[in-house]
C-alpha positions as CSV (number, residue, x, y, z in Angstrom):
1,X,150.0,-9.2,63.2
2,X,148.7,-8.9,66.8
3,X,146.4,-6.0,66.0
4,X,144.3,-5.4,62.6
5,X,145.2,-1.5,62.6
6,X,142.5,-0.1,59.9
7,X,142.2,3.2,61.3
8,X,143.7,6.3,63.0
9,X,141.9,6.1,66.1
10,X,142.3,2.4,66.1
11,X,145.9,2.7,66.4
12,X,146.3,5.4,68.9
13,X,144.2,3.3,71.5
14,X,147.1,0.7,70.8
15,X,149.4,3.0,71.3
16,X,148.0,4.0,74.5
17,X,148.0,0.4,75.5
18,X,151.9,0.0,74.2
19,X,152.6,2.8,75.7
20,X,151.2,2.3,79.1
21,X,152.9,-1.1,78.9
22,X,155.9,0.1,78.4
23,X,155.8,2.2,81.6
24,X,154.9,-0.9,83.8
25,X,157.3,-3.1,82.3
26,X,160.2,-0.6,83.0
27,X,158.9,0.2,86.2
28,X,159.2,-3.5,87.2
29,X,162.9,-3.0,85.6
30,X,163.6,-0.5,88.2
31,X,161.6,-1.7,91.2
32,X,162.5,-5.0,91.2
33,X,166.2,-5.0,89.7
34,X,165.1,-7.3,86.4
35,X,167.5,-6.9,83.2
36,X,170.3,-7.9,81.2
37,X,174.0,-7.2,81.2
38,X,175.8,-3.9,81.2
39,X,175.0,-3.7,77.0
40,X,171.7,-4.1,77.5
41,X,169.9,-1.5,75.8
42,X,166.2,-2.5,77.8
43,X,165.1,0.2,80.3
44,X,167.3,0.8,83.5
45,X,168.3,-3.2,83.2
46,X,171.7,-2.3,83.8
47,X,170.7,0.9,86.4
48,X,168.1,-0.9,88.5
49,X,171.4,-2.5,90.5
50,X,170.6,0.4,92.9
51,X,168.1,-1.3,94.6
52,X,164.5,-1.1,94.6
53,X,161.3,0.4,96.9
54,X,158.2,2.1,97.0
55,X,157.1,5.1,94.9
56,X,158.7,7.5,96.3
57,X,161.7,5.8,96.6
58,X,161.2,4.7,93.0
59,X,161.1,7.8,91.7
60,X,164.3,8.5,93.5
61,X,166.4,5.9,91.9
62,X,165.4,6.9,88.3
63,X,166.6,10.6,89.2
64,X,169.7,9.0,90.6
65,X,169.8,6.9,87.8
66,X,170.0,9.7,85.3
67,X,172.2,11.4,86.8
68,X,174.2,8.2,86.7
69,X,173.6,8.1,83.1
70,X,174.5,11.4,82.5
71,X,177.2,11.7,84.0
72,X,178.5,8.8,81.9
73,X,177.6,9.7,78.8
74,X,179.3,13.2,78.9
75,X,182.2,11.9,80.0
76,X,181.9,9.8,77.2
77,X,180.3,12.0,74.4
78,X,181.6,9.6,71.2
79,X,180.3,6.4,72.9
80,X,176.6,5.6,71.1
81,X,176.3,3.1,74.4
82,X,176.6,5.5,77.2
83,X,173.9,8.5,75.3
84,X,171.9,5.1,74.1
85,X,171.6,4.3,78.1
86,X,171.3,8.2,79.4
87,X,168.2,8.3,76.9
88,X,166.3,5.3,78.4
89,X,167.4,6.2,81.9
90,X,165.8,9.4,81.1
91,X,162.8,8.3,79.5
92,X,162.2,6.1,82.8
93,X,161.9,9.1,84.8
94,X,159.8,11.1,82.4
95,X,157.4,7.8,82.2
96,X,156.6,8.8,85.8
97,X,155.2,11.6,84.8
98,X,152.9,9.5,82.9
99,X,149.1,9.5,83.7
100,X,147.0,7.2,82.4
101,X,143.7,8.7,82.8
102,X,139.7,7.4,81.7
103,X,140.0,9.8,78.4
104,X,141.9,10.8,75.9
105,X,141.8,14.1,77.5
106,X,142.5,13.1,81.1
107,X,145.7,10.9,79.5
108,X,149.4,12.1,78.3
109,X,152.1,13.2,80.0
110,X,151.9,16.0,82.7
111,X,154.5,18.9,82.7
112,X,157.2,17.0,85.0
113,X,157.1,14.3,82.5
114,X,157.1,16.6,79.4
115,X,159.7,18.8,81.0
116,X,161.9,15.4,81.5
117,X,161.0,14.4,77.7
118,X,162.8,17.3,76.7
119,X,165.5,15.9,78.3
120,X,165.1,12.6,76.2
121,X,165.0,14.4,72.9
122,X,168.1,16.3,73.6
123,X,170.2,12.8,74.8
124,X,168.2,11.0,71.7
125,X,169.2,13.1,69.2
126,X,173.4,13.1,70.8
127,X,172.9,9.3,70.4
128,X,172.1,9.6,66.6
129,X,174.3,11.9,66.0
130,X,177.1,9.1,66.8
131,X,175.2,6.9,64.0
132,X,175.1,3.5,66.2
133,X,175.5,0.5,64.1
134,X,172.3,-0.8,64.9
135,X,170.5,1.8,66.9
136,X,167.9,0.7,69.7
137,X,164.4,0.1,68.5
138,X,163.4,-0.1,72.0
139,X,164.3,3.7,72.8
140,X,163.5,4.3,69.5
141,X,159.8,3.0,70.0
142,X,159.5,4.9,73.4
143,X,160.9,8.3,71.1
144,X,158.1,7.5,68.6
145,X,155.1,7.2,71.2
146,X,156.3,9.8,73.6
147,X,156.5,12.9,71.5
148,X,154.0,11.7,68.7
149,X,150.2,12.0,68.9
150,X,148.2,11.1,71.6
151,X,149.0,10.1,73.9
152,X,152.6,11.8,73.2
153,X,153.6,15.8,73.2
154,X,152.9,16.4,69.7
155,X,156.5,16.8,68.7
156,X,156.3,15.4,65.6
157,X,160.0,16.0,64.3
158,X,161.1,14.0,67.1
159,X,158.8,11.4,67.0
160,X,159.8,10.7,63.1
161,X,163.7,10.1,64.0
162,X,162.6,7.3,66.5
163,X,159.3,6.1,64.3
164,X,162.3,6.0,61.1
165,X,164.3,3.5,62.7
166,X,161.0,1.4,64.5
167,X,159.8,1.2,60.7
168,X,163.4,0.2,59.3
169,X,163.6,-2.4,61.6
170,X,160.0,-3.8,60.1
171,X,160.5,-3.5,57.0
172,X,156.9,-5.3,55.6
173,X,155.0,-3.6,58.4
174,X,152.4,-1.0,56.7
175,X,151.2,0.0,59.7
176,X,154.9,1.5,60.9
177,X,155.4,3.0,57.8
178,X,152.5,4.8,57.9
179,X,153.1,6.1,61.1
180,X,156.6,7.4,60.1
181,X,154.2,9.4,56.9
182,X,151.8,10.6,59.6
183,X,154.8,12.4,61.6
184,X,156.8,13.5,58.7
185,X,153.7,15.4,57.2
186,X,152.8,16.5,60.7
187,X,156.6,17.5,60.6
188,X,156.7,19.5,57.2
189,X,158.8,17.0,55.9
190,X,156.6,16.4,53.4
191,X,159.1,15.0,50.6
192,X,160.0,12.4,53.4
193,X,156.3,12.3,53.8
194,X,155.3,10.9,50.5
195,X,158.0,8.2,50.3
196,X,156.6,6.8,53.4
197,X,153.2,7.0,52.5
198,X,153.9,5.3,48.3
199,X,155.5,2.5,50.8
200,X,152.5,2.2,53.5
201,X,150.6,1.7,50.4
202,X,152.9,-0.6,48.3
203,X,152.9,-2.8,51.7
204,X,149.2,-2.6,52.5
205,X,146.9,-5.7,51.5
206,X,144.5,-4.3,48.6
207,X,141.5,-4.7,50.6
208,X,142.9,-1.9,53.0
209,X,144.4,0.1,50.7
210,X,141.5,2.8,50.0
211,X,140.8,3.4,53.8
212,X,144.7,4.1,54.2
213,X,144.1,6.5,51.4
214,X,140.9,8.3,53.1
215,X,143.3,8.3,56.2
216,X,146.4,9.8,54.4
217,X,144.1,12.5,53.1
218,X,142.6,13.1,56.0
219,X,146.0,14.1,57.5
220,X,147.2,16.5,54.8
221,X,144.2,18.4,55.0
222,X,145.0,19.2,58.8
223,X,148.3,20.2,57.9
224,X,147.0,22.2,55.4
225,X,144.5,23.9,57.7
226,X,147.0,23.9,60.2
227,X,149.4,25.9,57.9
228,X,147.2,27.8,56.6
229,X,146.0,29.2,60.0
230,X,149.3,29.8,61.2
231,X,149.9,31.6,58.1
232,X,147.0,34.0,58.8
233,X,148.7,34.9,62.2
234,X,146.6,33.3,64.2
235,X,147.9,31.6,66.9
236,X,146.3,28.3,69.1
237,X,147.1,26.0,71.8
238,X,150.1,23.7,71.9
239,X,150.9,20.4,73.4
């Protein structure tokens, strides 16, 4: 593995480092017209034909390009293909509104690029709906970061359907498998929750396995508290 992931906060710098990377490389996609063939599910390879620009004229082409994609895709509403691509052109554009600040605090998404996620999770969950043969780990990566924890919106039902298939797709990775128990008990799936987390545990090395358990335990007691407040009626911020 690339990283040793031992603990939560460990792994959500990572994932602001994936994540950031993620926006860069599909920026270059767009800006500079790099990508694969018209089945290429990579971001905007296929879109990017456009043409290319500055930032303003950047952010132009991935509205276009949307609406491109959208277009498409409801013209085609049974084709996984056309909602896969409508998705990642639509996570491009939400990816702009993207900042990577010096904090925790100061990074995430601002409301142009959470508005646009919304967007996303609405194509997304058209696109599973059509059960693709082998759905995009890509997109479904992108899913699992955007609307996870931080740096993500805190959507945690959404961010389980793409962390599901990221963790299929890797099957001997603990790590992913804990992530998919982390949003299924932020979720309330908690059934779900517990599979994942006897797996994270069945794939851990031994050495790692009590941490993971301090960590697992750390997150059902904010879930608990977090129920348990809401529950009393009071209310608090969301993300």
């Amino acid at each position: 593995m690339l990283f040793d992931l031992r603990s939560r906060g460990r792994r959500r710098v990572i994932r602001v480092l994936y994540l950031f990377l993620a926006v860069l490389i599909g920026g270059g996609l767009v800006l500079f017209g790099v990508g694969g063939g018209a089945s290429s599910t990579g971001v905007l390879s296929g879109l990017a034909q456009n043409g290319g620009g500055g930032s303003a004229t950047g952010l132009k082409i991935d509205e276009a390009a949307v609406a491109k994609a959208e277009r498409a895709a409801k013209a085609a509403p049974d084709s996984a293909a056309a909602w896969d691509a409508y998705a990642t052109a639509a996570f491009q554009l939400a990816s702009t509104g993207y900042v990577s600040g010096s904090t925790a605090a100061t990074t995430g998404y601002d409301k142009f690029g959470a508005k646009e996620l919304a967007v996303v999770a609405a194509a997304w969950s058209h696109y599973l709906s059509l059960s693709p043969a082998k759905p995009d780990q890509t997109l479904a990566l992108d899913v699992a970061n955007a609307f996870g924890g931080s740096p993500g919106i805190e959507e945690f039902a959404t961010a389980e359907t793409g962390q599901e298939i990221v963790a299929q797709d890797n099957p001997t990775s603990y790590e992913d498998y804990f992530d998919l128990a982390e949003y299924a008990y932020l979720a309330g799936e908690t059934d779900r929750a517990k599979i994942a987390q006897a797996k994270t545990l069945s794939l851990a090395p031994k050495s790692q396995r009590a941490t993971i358990k301090a960590d697992f335990a750390e997150i059902i007691a904010e879930v608990t508290k977090a129920s348990s407040t809401g529950a009393s009626g009071t209310t608090g911020a969301s993300g």
